[in-house]
N, C-alpha and C positions, 0 to 999 in steps of 0.2 A: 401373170407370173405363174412358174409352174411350181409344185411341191419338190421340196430337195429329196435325194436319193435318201437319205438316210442321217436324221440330224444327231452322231452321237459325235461328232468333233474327230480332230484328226487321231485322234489316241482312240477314241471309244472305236474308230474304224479297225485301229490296228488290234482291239484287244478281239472284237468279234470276229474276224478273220482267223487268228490267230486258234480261238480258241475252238474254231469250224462251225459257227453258227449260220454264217453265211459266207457264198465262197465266192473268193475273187470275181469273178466269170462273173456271176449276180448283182454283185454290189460295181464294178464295170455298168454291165447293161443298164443296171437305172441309171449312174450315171450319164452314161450317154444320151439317155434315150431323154433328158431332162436340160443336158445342154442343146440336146434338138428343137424339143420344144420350146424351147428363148428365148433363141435365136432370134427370129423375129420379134420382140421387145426391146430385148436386154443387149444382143451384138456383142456379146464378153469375149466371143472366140473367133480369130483370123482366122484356126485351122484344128479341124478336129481327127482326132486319128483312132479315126472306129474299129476300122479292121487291124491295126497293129496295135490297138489297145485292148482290143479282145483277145489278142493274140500273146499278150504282155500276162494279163491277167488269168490264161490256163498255164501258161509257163507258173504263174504264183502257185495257184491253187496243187499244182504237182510238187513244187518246193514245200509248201504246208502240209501236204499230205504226205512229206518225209522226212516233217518233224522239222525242216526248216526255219530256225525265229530273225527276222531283222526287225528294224525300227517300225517299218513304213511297206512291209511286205504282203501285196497286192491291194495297196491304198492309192485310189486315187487321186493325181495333184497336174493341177496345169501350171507351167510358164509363159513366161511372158516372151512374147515374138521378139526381144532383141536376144536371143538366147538360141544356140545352135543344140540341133536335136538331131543326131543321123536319118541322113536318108528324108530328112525335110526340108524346105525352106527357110532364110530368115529372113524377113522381107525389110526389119526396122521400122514394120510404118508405112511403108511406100510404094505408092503404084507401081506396076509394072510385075514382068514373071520375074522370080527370086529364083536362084539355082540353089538346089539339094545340096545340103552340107553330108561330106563325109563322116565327120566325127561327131560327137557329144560336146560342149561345154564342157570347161571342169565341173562346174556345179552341178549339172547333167546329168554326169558321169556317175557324179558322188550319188546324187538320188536313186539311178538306177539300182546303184549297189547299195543304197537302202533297202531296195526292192517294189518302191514307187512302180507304178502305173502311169505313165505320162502320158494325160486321156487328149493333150490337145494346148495349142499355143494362142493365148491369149492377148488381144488388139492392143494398139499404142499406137499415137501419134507418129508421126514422122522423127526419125532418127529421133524418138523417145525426149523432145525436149518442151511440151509443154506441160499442165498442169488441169490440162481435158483434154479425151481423147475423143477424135472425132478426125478423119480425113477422107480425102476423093477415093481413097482406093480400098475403103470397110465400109463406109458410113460415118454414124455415130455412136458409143456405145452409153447407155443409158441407166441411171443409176436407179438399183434397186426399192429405194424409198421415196423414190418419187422418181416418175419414169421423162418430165420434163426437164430434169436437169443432168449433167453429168455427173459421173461418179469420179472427178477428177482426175488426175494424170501423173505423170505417163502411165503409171500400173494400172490406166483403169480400167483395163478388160480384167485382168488379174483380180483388184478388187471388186468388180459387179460379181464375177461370178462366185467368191466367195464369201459377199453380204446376204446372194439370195440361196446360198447352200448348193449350189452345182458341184461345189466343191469345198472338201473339210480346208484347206491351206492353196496356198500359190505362193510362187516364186515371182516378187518386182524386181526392181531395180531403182535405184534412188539416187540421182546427180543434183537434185536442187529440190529435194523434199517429194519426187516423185513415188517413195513407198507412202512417206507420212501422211501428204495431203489426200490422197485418195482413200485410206483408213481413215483419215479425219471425216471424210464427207459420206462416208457408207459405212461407219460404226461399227470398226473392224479393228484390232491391234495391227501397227504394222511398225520393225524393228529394221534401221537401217544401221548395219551391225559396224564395229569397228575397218577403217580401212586394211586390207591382207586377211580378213576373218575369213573370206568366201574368195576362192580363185576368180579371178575374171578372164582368166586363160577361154578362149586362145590368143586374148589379148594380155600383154604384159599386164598393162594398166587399164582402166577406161576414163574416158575424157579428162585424161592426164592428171588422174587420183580423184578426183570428183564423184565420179559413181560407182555404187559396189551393190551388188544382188541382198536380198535382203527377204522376209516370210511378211505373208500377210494372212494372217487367221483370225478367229473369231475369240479366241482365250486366249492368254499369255503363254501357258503351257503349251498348246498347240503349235502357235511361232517358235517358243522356245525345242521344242523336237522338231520342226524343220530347221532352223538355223542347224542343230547339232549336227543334223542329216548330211548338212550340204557345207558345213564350212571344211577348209582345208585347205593346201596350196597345190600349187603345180611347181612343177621345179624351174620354170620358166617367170614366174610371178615375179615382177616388182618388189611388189609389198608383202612382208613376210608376217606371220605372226606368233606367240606362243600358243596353244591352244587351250580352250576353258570348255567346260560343261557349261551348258544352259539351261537343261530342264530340270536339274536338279535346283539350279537357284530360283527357281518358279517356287520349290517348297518351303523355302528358307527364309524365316522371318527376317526382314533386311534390318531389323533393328530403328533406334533411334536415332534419323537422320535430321541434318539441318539443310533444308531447302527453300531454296531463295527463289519466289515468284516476281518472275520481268514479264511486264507489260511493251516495254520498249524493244521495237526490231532495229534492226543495224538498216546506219543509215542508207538511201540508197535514194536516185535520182528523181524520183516517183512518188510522193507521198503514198504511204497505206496509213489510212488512220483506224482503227480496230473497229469494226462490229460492236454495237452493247451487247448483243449475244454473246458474242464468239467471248468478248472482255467476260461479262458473267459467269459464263461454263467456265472460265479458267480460275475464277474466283472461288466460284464452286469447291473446283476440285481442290485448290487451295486451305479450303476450309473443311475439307473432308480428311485432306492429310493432318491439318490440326488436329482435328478427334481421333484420329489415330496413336497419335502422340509426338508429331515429327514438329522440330521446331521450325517454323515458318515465317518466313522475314520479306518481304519485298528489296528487290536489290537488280542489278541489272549487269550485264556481263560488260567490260570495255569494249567493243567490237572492232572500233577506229574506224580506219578505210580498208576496210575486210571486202567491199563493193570490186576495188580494183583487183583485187585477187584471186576473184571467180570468172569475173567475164573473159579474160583471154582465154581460160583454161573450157571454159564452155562453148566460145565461140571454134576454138582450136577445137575438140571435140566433135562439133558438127560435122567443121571442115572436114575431119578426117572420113569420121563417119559414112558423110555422101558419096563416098570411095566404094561404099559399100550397098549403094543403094541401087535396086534392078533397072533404073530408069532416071538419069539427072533431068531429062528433059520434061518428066513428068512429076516433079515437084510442086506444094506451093509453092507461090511467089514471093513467102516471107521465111520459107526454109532458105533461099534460093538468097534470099537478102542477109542470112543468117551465115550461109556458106560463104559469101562472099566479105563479109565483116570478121569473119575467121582467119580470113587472107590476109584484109589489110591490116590487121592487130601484128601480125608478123612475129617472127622468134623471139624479140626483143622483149616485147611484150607479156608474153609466155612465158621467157626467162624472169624478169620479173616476176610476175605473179606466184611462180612456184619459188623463188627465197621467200618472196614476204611468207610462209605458210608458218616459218618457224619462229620469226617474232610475233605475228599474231596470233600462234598457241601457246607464250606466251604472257601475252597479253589479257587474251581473254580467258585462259588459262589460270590467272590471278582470281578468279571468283572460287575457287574450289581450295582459295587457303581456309576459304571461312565458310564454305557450303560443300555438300555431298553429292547435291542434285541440284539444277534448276527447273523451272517448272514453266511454262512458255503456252500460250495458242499456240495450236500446229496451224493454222491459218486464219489470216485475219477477218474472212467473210465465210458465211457458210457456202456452199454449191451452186454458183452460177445456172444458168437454164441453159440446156442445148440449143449450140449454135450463138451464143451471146457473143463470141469475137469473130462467126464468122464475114467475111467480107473488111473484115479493118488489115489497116497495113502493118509493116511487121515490127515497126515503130510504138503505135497504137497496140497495138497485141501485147510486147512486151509491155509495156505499161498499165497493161489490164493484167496481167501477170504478177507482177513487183505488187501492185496495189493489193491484188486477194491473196497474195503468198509468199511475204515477208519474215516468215521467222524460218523456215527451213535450211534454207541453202549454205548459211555462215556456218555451219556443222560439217557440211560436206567439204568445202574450206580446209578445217581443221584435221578430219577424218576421223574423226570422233564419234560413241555411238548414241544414237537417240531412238525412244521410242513415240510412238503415236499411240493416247489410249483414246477410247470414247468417254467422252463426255456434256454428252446430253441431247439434247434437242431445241433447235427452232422454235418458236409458236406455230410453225406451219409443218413442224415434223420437221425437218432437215438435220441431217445428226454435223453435230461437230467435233471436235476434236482438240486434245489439250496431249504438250510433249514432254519428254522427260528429258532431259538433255544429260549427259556427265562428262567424267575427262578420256583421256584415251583406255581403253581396253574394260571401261567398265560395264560392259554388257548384264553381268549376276548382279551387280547391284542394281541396276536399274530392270532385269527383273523380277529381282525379288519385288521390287517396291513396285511396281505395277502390278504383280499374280496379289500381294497386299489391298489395291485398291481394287480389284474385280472381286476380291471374295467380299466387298463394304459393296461395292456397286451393284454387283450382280447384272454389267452389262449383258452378256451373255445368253442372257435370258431374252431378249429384244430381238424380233425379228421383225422383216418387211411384213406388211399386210401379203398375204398369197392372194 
């Protein structure tokens, strides 16, 4: 492992910049010169843009030395490779040469014009749908706290390199707990925000309201100034929304809440039965929001058959996805089985799944006449070991899937926002991870009440062994 460029978080980057201690162009080159030497361990990044992010970072340093202030100006932040970056690639995952996008992302766009540095795009599975990343056309990418296992998926180039400090924040994406569970497994906050919070332009929607962009940093705060960075609509967007501050609600005592800890995931074809770890850490935290003063209740959301509601919209997703992929021919075998399971679900199916979304919100939507927050494992096992599904079929995969990461995805369902905090440790070190869940648009509340539980925890302070 190499030393990170600079551990003062994504705000302490912007105050030092900002204030000329060190300039763009410097705090760049460590940077860089930090995600090179990783590389070989770590694998965090598909694609790194040394010369046009050196290039990014004298443009900053000129803008600061003319008094110019933004959020995020000439701070370094990578995204995650399902995200278009002019004049690069986006490969989603998948072998083969990926042709150069014209344009930005909205999201993109929006960082630019925070004044981000965007040092480089970070690895993901294949059209971003499992829960490790690992494929024929990267490798593997390998999780900072223990370099035998994965740092979970899909964001998990995104989360490696911001557990081991390559970088202050990153931008995932999260269709069925892909920002949560890899926060979860590398001891990172990760906020998968309300659906319409963050464009997904220059797709209307993605995997037909399922997945939406989201921060993964190492403080509350940190997540919460990138979210505010990057949310916003395109006038093309689907899903629309009001706007809210977020780093403001980081400071804001969220008061006396009533929060209802579920142990019970929705049901789903596959047993998951929980971890005692993974159960403990959430007990834990449970008993930590106690002595805070929140009133705490065990209670469990109705979920119903929330099960049938996702999988059309996921398999439809893929399908469409592959459309976009530099190479059909050189897929797995169990993307390839996923692409084609996408077909036979047909429109029908799809139609379906997107009515059920509005009796199932509220449905499960009934838990918040009598609670503010629920309180959930963001996964039911800690971090599998690299390569642990590879060579299973795509039958067996899913099912190794459902079994280690059951509580996420009924949220993306709903479109509802959740967070990932950390919450503790393995006896073999392995961090895990515990979620906040709320109802739609509650993003400040949930967090205030997590920047609440990091100033009691003081996760933040925890790094990888270097």
């Amino acid at each position: 492992m190499v030393s990170a460029p600079l551990q003062g978080g994504l705000i302490g980057q912007a105050s030092v910049l900002a204030g000329r201690q060190l300039s763009a162009m410097e705090l760049a080159d460590r940077t860089l010169r930090c995600i090179d030497a990783s590389q070989a361990t770590l694998n965090a990044f598909r694609l790194v843009r040394y010369e046009a992010a050196l290039d990014e970072a004298a443009e900053a340093d000129r803008r600061l030395a003319a008094g110019e202030r933004l959020p995020l100006l000439g701070v370094p932040i990578a995204v995650k490779d399902d995200m278009d970056v002019a004049g690069e690639p986006t490969a989603l995952g998948c072998p083969g040469t990926a042709t150069r996008k014209k344009y930005d992302s909205e999201c993109v766009r929006r960082l630019r014009a925070a004044g981000a540095v965007i040092v480089g795009k970070t690895n993901t599975p294949e059209l971003a749908q499992w829960p490790f990343t690992e494929g024929t056309a990267f490798g593997a990418v390998r999780n900072p706290w223990n370099l035998g296992h994965t740092p979970g998926g899909s964001s998990g180039g995104s989360a490696a390199a911001v557990a081991a400090g390559l970088v202050t924040a990153a931008l995932g994406s999260d269709g069925a707990g892909s920002i949560r569970i890899p926060a979860a497994w590398t001891h990172l906050v990760g906020i998968k925000p309300q659906r319409g919070r963050i464009s997904t332009w220059p797709d209307p929607e993605s995997f037909y309201g399922l997945t939406v962009a989201g921060p993964l940093a190492r403080t509350v705060a940190d997540a919460a100034l990138l979210l505010d960075a990057v949310a916003g609509n395109h006038p093309a967007d689907r899903h629309r929304i009001a706007p809210q501050r977020m780093l403001r609600a980081a400071d804001r005592d969220p008061g006396r809440l009533r929060v209802a800890v579920s142990l019970r995931s929705a049901y789903a074809v596959t047993p998951a039965p929980l971890d005692r770890e993974a159960r403990d850490a959430t007990l834990r935290m449970a008993e930590t929001l106690a002595r805070l003063g929140h009133e705490v209740e065990e209670a469990d959301p109705r979920y119903g058959l929330i099960g049938p509601a996702q999988l059309p919209r996921a398999m439809a997703g893929i399908r469409d996805k592959a459309e976009e992929a530099p190479d059909l021919g050189l897929l797995d075998p169990r993307t390839k089985r996923n692409i084609a399971l996408g077909r036979l679900l047909g429109s029908r199916a799809l139609r379906w799944a997107r009515a059920a979304e509005g009796p199932l919100q509220r449905r499960v939507g009934a838990i918040f006449d009598r609670f503010d927050v629920v309180l959930t494992p963001t996964t039911a096992r800690p971090a599998p070991r690299v390569g642990a599904t590879a060579g299973l079929s795509s039958s067996r995969t899913n099912r190794a899937v459902i079994a280690a990461c059951p509580y996420a995805w009924p949220w993306n369902v709903l479109g509802w926002p959740a967070i990932s905090v950390p919450a503790g440790f393995t006896g073999r070190g392995l961090p895990l991870g515990a979620q906040l869940l709320g109802p739609a648009c509650s993003e400040p509340l949930l967090i205030s009440l997590a920047a609440q539980l990091e100033d009691e925890l003081r996760w933040h302070q925890r790094w990888p062994n270097p």
